[in-house]
C-alpha positions as CSV (number, residue, x, y, z in Angstrom):
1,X,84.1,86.3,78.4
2,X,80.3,84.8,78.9
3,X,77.8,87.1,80.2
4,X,76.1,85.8,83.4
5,X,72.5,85.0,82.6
6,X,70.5,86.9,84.5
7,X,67.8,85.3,87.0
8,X,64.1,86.3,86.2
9,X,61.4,86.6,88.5
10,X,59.7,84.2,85.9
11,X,62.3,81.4,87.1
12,X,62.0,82.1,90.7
13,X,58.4,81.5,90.3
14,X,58.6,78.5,88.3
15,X,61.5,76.9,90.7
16,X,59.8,77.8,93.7
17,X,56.2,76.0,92.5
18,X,58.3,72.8,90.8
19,X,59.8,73.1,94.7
20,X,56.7,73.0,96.3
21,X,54.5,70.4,94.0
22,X,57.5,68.3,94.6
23,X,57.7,68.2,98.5
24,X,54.0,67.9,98.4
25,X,54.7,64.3,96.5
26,X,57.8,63.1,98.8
27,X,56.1,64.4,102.6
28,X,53.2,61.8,102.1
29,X,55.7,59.2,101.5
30,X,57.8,60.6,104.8
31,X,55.0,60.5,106.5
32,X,53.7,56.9,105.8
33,X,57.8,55.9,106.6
34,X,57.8,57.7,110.2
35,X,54.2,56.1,111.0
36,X,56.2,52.5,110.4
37,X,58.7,53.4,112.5
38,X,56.4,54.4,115.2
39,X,54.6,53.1,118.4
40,X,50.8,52.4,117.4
41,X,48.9,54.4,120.4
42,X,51.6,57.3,119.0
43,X,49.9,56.7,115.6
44,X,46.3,56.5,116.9
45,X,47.0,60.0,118.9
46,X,48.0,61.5,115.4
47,X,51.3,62.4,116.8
48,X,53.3,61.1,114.4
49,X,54.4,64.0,111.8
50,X,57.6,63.3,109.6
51,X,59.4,61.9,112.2
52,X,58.8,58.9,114.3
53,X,57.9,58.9,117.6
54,X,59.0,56.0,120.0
55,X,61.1,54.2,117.5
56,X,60.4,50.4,116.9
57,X,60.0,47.7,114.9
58,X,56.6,46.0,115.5
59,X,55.1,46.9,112.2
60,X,58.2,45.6,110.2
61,X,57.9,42.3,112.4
62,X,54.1,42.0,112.2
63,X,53.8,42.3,108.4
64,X,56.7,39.6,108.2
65,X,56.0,37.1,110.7
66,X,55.4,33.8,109.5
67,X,56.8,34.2,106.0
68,X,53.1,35.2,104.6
69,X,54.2,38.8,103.3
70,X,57.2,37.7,101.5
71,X,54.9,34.9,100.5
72,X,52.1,37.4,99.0
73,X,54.7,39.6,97.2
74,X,56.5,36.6,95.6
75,X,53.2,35.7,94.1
76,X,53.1,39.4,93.4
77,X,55.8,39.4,91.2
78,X,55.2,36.7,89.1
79,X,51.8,37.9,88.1
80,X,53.4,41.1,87.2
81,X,56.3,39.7,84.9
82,X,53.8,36.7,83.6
83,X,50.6,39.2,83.2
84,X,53.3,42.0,81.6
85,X,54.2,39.0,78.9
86,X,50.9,37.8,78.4
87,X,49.2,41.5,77.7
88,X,52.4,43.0,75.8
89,X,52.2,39.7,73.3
90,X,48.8,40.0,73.1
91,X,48.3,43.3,72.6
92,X,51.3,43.9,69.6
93,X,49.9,40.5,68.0
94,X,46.3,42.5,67.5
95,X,47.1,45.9,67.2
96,X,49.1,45.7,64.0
97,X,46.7,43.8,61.7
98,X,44.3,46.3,63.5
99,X,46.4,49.6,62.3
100,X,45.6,48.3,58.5
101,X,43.0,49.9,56.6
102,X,39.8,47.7,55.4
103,X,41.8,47.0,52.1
104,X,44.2,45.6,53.9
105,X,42.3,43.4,56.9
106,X,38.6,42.4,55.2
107,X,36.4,42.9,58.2
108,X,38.8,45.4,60.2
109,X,35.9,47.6,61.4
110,X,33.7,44.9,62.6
111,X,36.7,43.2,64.4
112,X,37.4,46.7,65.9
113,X,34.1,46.9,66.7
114,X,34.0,43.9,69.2
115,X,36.8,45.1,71.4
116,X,35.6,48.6,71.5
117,X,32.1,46.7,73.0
118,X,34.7,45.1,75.5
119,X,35.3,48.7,76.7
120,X,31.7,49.8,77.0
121,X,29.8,46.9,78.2
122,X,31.7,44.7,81.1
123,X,30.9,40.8,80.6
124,X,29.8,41.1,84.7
125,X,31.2,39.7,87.7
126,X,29.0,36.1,88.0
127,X,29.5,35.0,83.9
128,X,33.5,35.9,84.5
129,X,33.7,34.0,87.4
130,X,32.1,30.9,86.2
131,X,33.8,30.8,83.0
132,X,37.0,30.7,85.4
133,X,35.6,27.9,87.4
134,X,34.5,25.7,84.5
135,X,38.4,26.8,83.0
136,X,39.4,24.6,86.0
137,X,41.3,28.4,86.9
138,X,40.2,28.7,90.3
139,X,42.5,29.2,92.7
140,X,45.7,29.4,89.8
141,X,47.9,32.3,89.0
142,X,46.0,31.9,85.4
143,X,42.7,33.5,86.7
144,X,44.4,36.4,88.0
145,X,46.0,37.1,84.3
146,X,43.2,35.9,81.7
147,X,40.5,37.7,82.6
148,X,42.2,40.7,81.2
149,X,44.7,39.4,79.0
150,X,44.0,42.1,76.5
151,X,43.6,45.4,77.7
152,X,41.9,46.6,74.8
153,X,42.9,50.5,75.9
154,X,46.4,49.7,75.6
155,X,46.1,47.8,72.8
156,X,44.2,51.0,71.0
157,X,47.4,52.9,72.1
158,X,49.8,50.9,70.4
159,X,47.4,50.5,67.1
160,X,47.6,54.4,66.6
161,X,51.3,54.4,67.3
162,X,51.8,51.7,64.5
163,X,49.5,54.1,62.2
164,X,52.4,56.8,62.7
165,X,54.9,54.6,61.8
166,X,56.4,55.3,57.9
167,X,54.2,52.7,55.4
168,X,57.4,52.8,53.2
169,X,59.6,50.7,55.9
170,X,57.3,47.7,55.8
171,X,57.3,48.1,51.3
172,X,60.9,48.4,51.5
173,X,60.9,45.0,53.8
174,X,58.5,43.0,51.4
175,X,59.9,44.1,48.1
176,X,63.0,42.2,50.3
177,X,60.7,39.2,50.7
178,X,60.4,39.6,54.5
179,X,57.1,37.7,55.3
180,X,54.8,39.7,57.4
181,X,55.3,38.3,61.0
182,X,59.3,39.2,59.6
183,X,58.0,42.6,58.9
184,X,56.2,42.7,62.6
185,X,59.3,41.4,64.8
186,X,62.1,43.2,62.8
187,X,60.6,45.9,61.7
188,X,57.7,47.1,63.2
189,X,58.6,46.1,67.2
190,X,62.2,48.0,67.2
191,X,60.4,51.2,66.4
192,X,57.7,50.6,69.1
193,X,59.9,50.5,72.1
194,X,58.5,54.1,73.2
195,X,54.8,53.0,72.9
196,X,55.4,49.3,74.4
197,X,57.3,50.9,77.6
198,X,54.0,53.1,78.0
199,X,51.8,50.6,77.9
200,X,53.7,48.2,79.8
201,X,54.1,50.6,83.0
202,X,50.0,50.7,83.0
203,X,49.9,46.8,82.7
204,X,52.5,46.7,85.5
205,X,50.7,48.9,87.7
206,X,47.7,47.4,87.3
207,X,48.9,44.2,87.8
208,X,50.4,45.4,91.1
209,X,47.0,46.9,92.0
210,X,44.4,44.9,91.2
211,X,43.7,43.3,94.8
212,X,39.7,42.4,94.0
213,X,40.8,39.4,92.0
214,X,43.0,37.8,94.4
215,X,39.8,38.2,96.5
216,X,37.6,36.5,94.2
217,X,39.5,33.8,92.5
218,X,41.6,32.7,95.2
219,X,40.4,30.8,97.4
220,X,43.2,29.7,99.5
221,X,45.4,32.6,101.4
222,X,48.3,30.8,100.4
223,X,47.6,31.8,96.9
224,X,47.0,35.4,98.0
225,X,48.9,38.3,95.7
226,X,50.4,41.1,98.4
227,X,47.9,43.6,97.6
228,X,44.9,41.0,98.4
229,X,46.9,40.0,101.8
230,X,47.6,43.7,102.9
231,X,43.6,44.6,102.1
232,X,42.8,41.4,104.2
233,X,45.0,42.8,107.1
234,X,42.8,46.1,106.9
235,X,39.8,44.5,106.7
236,X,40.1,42.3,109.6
237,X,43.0,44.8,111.8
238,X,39.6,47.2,113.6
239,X,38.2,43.9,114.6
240,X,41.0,42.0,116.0
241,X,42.6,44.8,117.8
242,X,39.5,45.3,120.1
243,X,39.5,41.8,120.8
244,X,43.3,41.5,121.4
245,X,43.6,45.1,123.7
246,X,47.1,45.9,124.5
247,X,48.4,42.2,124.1
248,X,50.8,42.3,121.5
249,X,51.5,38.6,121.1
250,X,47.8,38.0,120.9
251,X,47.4,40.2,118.0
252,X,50.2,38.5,116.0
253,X,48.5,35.1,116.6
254,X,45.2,35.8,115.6
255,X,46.4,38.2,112.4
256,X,48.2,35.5,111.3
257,X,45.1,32.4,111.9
258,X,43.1,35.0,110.1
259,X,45.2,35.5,107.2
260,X,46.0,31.7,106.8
């Protein structure tokens, strides 16, 4: 017969706080969902609390109208599976001759030493953007993802996982005649899974993010990622709703001339 294990105060405590730290991540979210759902003079009197008040659908039918949102998060997507590819190849292609010691990789520090500048010293706004221009970029899904192919962080992170990883797998492999770019795909990457699905979530969500770009290098609205489009709606909502007042058709109309 098993003994009933007996309930501390200690796991009250610790229940009760994991409890707690979680409803304080879900409410915001609850919140943000019943404001959606909501009239907007019941969200500019701040009565909106988790549940919405004066149900409709205006937001859902602003944001979509005209096809420019689905539009925006299309574009979205594929710099997030095409930026994911680029930085993931890109960043396992340097970090393992990287992980070698100098006897291995003549010149290892000095190469090490240029990305780690990368980190410290930006290469500026102006000089970026006019080495994207004379690139014939401008205005492509390319000069959203270049610029930062190589997230040299990331990359770091992956060279110090490879460091970890047993020397005597990769012997083994070339005593077996397996080239090194054999050693790299069939060895190396299977056992880097962990590490590459780290990394990869930060490249995603910086992908997803990164709104500034869109701003800079895109110069039609057409070409707009979702996050540039939804910061182009804030910018421009204050403005447009004095000039529009109550008229909700108005403020579709000139949203939408103002977004492209």
């Amino acid at each position: 017969m098993q003994k009933k294990k007996k309930i501390r105060p200690f796991d009250i405590l610790n229940y009760t706080i994991m409890i707690l730290v979680g409803m304080l991540c879900i409410l915001p979210f609850v919140h943000l969902l019943a404001v959606s759902f909501s009239e907007s003079s019941a969200v500019s009197a701040g009565k909106v609390g988790l549940l919405p008040v004066d149900f409709t659908l205006q937001s859902y039918e602003f944001a979509l109208t005209g096809g420019k949102f689905l539009r925006a998060l299309l574009v979205s997507v594929k710099r997030v599976i095409l930026g994911c590819g680029t930085n993931m190849v890109l960043m396992v292609l340097t970090a393992y001759p990287l992980s070698k010691t100098k006897r291995d990789l003549m010149g290892r520090n000095i190469y090490m030493g240029f990305f780690v500048v990368t980190m410290i010293i930006n290469g500026g706004l102006i000089p970026t953007y006019l080495v994207v221009t004379k690139a014939g970029l401008l205005n492509s899904m390319w000069a959203l993802i270049l610029p930062g192919a190589l997230p040299v962080y990331n990359m770091i992170i992956l060279m110090n996982f490879i460091r970890g990883l047993p020397e005597e797998l990769e012997e083994a492999a070339k005593i077996d005649g397996a080239g090194k770019l054999t050693v790299l795909i069939r060895i190396v990457l299977p056992l880097l899974k962990p590490a590459l699905a780290t990394v990869g979530l930060f490249c995603m969500v910086n992908h997803w993010n990164d709104w500034f770009s869109g701003m800079i290098y895109m110069q039609s609205p057409e070409n707009y990622p979702l996050q540039t489009y939804l910061q182009t709606l804030l910018r421009n909502f204050d403005e447009i709703l004095k000039s529009a007042g109550s008229d909700y058709a108005q403020l579709i109309s000139m949203m939408n001339a103002r977004t492209g």
